[in-house]
C-alpha positions as a Markdown table, in Angstrom:
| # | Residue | x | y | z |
|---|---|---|---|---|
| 1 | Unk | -32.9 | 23.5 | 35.1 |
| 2 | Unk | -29.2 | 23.3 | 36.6 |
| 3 | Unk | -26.0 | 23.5 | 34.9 |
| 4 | Unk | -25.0 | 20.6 | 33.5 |
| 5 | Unk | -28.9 | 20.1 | 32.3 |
| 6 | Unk | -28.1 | 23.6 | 30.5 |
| 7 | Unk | -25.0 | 22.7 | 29.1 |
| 8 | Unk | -26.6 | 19.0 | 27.4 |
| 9 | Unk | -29.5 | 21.2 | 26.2 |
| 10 | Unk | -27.0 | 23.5 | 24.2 |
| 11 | Unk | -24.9 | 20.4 | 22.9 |
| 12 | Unk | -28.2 | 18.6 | 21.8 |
| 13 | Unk | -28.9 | 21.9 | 20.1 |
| 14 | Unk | -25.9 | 22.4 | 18.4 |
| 15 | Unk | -24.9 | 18.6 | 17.2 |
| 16 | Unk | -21.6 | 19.0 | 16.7 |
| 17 | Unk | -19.6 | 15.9 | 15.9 |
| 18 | Unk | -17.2 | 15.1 | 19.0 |
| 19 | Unk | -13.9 | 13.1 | 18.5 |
| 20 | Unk | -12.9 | 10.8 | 20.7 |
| 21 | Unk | -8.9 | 9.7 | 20.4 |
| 22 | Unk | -9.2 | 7.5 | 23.4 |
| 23 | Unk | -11.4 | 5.3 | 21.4 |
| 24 | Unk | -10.0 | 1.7 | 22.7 |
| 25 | Unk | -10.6 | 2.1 | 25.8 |
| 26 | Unk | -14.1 | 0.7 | 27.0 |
| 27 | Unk | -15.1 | 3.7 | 29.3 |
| 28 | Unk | -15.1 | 6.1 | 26.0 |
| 29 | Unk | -16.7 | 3.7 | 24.0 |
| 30 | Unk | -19.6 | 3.5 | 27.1 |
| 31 | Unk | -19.1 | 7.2 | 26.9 |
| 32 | Unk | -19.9 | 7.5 | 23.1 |
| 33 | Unk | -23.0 | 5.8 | 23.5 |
| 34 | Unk | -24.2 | 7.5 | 26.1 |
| 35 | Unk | -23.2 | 11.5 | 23.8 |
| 36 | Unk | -25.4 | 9.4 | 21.2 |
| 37 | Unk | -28.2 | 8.1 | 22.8 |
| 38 | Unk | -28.6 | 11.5 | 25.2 |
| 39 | Unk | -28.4 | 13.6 | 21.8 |
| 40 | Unk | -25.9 | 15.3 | 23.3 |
| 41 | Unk | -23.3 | 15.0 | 19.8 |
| 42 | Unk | -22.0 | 12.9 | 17.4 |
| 43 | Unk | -18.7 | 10.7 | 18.7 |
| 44 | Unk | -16.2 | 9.7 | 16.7 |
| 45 | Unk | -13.9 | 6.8 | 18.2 |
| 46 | Unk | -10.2 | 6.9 | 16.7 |
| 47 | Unk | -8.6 | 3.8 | 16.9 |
| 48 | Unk | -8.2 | 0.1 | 15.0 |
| 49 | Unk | -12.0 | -0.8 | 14.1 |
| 50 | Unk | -11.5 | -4.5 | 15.4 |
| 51 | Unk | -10.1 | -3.6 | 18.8 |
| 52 | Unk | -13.0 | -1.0 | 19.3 |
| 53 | Unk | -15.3 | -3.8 | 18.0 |
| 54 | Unk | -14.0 | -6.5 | 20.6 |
| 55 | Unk | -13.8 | -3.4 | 23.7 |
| 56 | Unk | -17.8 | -2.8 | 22.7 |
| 57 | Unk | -18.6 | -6.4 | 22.8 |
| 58 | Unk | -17.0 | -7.1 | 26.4 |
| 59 | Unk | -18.1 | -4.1 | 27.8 |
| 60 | Unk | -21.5 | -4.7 | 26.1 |
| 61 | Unk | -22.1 | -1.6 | 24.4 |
| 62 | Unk | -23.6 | -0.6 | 21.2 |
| 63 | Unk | -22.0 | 0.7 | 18.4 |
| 64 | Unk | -24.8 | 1.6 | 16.5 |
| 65 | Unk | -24.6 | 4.8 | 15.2 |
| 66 | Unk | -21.4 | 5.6 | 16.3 |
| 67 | Unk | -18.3 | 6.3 | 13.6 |
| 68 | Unk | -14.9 | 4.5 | 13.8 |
| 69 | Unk | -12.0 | 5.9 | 12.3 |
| 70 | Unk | -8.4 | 4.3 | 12.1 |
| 71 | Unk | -6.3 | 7.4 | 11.9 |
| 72 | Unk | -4.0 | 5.0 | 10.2 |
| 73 | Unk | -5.3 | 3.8 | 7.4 |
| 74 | Unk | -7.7 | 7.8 | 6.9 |
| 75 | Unk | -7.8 | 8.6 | 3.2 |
| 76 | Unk | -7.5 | 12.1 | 5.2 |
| 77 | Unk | -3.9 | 11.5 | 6.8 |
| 78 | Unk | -2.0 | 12.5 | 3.9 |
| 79 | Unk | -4.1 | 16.0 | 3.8 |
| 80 | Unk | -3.7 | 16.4 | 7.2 |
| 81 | Unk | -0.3 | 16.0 | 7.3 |
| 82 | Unk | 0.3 | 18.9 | 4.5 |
| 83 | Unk | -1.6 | 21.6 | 6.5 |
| 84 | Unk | -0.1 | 20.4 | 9.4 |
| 85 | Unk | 3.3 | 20.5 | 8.1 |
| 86 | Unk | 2.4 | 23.8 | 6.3 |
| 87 | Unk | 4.7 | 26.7 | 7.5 |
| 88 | Unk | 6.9 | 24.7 | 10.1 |
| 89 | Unk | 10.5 | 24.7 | 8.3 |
| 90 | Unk | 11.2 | 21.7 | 11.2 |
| 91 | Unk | 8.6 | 19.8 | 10.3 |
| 92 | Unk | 8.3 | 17.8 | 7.5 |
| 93 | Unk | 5.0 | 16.0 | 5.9 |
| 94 | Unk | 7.0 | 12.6 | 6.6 |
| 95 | Unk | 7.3 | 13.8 | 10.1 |
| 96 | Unk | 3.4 | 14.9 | 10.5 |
| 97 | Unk | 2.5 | 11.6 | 8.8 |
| 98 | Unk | 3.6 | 9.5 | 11.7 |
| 99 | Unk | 2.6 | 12.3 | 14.5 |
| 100 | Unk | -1.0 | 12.2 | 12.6 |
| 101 | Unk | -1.2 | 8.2 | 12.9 |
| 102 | Unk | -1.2 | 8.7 | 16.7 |
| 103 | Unk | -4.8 | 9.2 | 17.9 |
| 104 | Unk | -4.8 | 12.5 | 20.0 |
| 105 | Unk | -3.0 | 14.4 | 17.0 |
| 106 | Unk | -5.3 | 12.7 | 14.2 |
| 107 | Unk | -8.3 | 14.2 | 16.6 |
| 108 | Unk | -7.0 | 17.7 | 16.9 |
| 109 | Unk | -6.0 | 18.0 | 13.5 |
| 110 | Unk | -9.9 | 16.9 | 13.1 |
| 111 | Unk | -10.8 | 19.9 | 15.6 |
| 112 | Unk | -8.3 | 22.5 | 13.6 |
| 113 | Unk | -10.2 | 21.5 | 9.8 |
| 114 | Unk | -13.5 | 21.8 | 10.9 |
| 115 | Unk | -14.1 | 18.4 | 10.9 |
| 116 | Unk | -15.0 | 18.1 | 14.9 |
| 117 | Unk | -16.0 | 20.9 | 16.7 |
| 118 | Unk | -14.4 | 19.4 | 19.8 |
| 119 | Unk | -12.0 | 16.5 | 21.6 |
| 120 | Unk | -12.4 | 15.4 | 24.5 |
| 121 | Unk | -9.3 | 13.0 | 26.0 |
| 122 | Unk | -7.2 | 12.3 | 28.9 |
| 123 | Unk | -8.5 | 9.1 | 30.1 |
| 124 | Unk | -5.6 | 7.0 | 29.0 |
| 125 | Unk | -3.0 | 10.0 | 27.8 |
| 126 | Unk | -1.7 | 12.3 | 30.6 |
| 127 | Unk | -2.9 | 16.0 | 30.2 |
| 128 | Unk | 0.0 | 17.1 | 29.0 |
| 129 | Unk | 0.1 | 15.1 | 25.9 |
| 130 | Unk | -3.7 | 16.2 | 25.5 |
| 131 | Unk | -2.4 | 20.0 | 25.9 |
| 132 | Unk | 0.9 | 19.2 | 23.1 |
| 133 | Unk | -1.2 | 17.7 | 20.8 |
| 134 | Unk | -4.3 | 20.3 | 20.8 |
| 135 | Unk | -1.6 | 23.3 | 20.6 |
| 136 | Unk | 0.6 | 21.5 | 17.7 |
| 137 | Unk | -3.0 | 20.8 | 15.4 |
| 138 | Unk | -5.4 | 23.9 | 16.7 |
| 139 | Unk | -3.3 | 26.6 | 18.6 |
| 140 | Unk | -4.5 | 28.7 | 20.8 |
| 141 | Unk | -7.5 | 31.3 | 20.4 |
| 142 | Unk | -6.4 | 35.0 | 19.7 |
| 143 | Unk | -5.2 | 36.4 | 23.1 |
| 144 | Unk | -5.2 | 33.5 | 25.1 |
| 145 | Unk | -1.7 | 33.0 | 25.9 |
| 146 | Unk | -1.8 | 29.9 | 28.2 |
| 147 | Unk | -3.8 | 26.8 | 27.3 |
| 148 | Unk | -4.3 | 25.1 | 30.7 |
């Protein structure tokens, strides 16, 4: 077995849900479908349902099986936005409200409450927006001092 067969066998294994912030964009939704149908996970797509919906259609895919959240209309936003406010004097919840209704920090704050074990992005955001976004909602491991 080589590598990457390794790696899908430990993913199918585990089932962790994966979230998905690009989740407009076609290639991610063809991406979603393929975690789903390989067993590799469970994708979540963040985005507006509708434009999802009409991406899926064109590009052909199925949604089947696959969730759909709208980071801004989550019943979770307003929670997410306390913890994620929590102990930052220069943040307010206001503040993490509209940071939370943008995709990539809706995911991560996902990743940091346990409610994804993982987000995988950069398709349509540039890496260091990926990077800002995963360090403001999850931080970094004990001892690692650099995240990329």
């Amino acid at each position: 077995m080589d590598r990457l067969e390794e790696f899908k066998a430990a993913a199918r294994k585990a089932g962790h849900r994966i979230v998905l912030p690009e989740g407009e964009d076609a290639r991610i939704i063809a991406a979603a479908e393929i975690v789903l149908r390989d067993g590799i996970g469970f994708p979540v797509l963040l985005g507006d349902p509708a434009t999802i919906g009409r991406q899926a259609e064109a590009a052909r895919v199925s949604l089947a099986g696959i969730e759909i959240v709208d980071p801004t209309a989550s019943a979770k936003l307003s929670a997410f936005a306390g913890r994620l406010a929590l102990g930052r004097e220069r943040l307010s919840e206001g503040m993490a409200l509209r940071l939370l209704r943008k995709p990539l920090y809706f995911g991560g704050m996902m990743v940091g409450c346990d409610e994804a074990a993982a987000m995988v992005a950069g398709v349509a955001n540039p890496t260091r927006r990926v990077i800002e976004a995963g360090l403001m909602t999850v931080g970094l491991a004990e001892g690692i001092g650099t995240p990329s």
